[in-house]
C-alpha positions as CSV (number, residue, x, y, z in Angstrom):
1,X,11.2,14.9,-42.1
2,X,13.9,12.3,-42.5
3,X,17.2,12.5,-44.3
4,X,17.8,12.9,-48.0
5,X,20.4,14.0,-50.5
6,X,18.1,17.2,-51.5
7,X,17.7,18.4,-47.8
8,X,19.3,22.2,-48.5
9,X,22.5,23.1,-46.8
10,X,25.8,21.3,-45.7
11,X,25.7,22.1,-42.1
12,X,23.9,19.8,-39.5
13,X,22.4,23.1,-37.9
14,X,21.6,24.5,-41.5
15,X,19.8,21.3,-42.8
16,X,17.7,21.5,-39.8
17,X,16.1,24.7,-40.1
18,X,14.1,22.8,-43.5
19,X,13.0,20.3,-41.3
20,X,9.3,20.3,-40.0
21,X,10.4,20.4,-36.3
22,X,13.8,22.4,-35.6
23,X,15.5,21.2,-32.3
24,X,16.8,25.1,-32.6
25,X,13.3,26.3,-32.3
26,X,12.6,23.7,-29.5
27,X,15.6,25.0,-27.2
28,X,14.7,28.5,-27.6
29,X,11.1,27.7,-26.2
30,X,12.9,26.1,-23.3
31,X,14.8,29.1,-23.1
32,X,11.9,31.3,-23.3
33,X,9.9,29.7,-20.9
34,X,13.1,29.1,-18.3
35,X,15.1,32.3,-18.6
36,X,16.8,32.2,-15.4
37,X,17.5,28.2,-15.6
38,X,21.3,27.0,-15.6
39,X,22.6,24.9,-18.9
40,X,21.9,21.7,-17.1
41,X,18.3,22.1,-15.9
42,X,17.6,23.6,-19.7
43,X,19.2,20.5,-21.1
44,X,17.2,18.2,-18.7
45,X,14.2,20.2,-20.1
46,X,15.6,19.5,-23.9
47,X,16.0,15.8,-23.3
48,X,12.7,15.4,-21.4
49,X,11.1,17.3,-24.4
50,X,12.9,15.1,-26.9
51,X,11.6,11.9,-24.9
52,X,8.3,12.9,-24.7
53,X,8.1,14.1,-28.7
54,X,9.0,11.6,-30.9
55,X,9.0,14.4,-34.0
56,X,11.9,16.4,-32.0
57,X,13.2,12.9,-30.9
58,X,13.7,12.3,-35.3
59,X,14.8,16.0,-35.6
60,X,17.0,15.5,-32.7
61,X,18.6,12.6,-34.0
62,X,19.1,13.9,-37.5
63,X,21.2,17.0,-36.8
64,X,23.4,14.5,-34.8
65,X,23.5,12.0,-37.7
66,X,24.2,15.1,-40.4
67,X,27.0,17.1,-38.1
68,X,28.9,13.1,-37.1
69,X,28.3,12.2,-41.2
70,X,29.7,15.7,-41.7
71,X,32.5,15.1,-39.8
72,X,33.3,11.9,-41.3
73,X,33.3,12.8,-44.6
74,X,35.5,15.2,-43.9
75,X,38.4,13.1,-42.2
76,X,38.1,10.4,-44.8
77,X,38.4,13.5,-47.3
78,X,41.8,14.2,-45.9
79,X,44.8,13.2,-47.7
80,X,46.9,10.0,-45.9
81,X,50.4,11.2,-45.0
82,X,51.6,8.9,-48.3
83,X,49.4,11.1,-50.3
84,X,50.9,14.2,-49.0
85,X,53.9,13.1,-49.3
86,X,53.8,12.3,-53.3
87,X,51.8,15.7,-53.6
88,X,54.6,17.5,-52.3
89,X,57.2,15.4,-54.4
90,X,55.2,15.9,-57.0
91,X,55.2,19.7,-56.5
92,X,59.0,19.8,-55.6
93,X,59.3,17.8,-59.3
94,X,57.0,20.8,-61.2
95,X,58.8,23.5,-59.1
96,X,62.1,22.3,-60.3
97,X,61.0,21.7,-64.0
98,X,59.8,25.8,-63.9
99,X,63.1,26.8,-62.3
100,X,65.1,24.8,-64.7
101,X,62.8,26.6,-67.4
102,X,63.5,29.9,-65.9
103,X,67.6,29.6,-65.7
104,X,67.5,28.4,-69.8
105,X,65.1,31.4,-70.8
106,X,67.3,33.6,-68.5
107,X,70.5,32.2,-69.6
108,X,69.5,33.7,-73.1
109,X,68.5,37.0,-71.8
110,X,71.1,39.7,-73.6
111,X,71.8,38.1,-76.6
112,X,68.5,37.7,-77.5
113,X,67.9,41.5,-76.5
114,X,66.6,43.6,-79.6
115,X,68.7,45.9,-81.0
116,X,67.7,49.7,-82.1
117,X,68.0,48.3,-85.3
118,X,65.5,45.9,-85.2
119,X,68.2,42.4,-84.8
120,X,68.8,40.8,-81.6
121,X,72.3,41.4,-79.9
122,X,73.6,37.6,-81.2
123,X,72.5,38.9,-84.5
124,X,74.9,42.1,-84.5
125,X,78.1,43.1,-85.7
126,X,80.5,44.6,-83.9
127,X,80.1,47.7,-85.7
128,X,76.3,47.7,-85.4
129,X,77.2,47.6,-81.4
130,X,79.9,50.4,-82.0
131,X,76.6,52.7,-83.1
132,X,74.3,51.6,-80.3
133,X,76.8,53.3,-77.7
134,X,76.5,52.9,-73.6
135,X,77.8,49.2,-72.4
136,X,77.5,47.8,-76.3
137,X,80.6,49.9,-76.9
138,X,82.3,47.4,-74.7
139,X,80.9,44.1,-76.9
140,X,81.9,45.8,-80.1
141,X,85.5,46.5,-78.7
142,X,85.8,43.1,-78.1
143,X,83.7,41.3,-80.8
144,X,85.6,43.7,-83.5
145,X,83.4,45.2,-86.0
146,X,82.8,42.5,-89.2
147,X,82.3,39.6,-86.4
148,X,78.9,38.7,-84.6
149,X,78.3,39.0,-81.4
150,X,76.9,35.3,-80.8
151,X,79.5,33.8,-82.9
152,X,82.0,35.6,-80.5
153,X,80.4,35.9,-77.3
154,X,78.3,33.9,-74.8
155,X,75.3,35.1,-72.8
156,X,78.0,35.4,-69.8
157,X,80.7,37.0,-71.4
158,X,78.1,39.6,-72.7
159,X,76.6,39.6,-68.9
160,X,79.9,40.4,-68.1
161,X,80.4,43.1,-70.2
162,X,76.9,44.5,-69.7
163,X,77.6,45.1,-66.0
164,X,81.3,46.8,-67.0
């Protein structure tokens, strides 16, 4: 059977096996019939085999031609240290772009905290925070009560506060 894109599997020694003659199946007859022979003599007995058979000769010579096309493909698959190179720039650029998105949303964290009265912190009064009790005693002491606390305070002054 020769080559051709249908020919199941990926592996040299997998598209074989759907071959008509399997240079597997050929070396375990060797095997068989020469148990106590060393490697050399049962490759000797493989090539003479292969020489004599032009069917295990083709079968032969396409498990060499998939597993070397195999390997090929899969070095001129690889990326060229220039393309790795702008991969991992191009990572480093997306990594930083999330963190930077991270720090803003963060930055924002507190004030935008809602309230047991249903307003985020910024939204607040200082006497709305006088009510809540625990560290927003703190921002209402220094907010005062008719003032909001984003007009008043930033996210790190209210950080700040937060931690006592």
């Amino acid at each position: 059977m020769t080559f051709t894109e249908t020919t199941a599997g990926v592996l040299g020694a997998t598209r074989q096996t759907w071959r008509a003659r399997s240079v597997r199946d050929l070396l375990a007859e060797i095997i068989t019939t020469n148990p106590q022979s060393s490697d050399r003599l049962l490759l000797e007995k493989f090539v003479e085999q292969l020489r004599e058979d032009d069917d295990y000769f083709l079968a032969a010579a396409e498990y060499a031609f998939d597993n070397a096309m195999r390997a090929l493909r899969r070095e001129q698959a690889r990326p060229t240290p220039q393309q790795r190179a702008e991969l991992a720039a191009e990572r480093a650029k997306h990594a930083a772009a999330h963190a930077k998105l991270v720090s803003r949303i963060k930055a924002k964290v507190l004030l935008n905290l809602a309230m047991p009265n249903g307003k985020k912190l910024r939204d607040c009064t200082g006497e709305e925070c006088r009510h809540f009790g625990g560290w927003c005693l703190r921002v209402a002491a220094k907010v005062g009560l008719a003032k909001l606390v984003g007009d008043v305070l930033s996210e790190q002054q209210v950080r700040a506060l937060y931690r006592g």
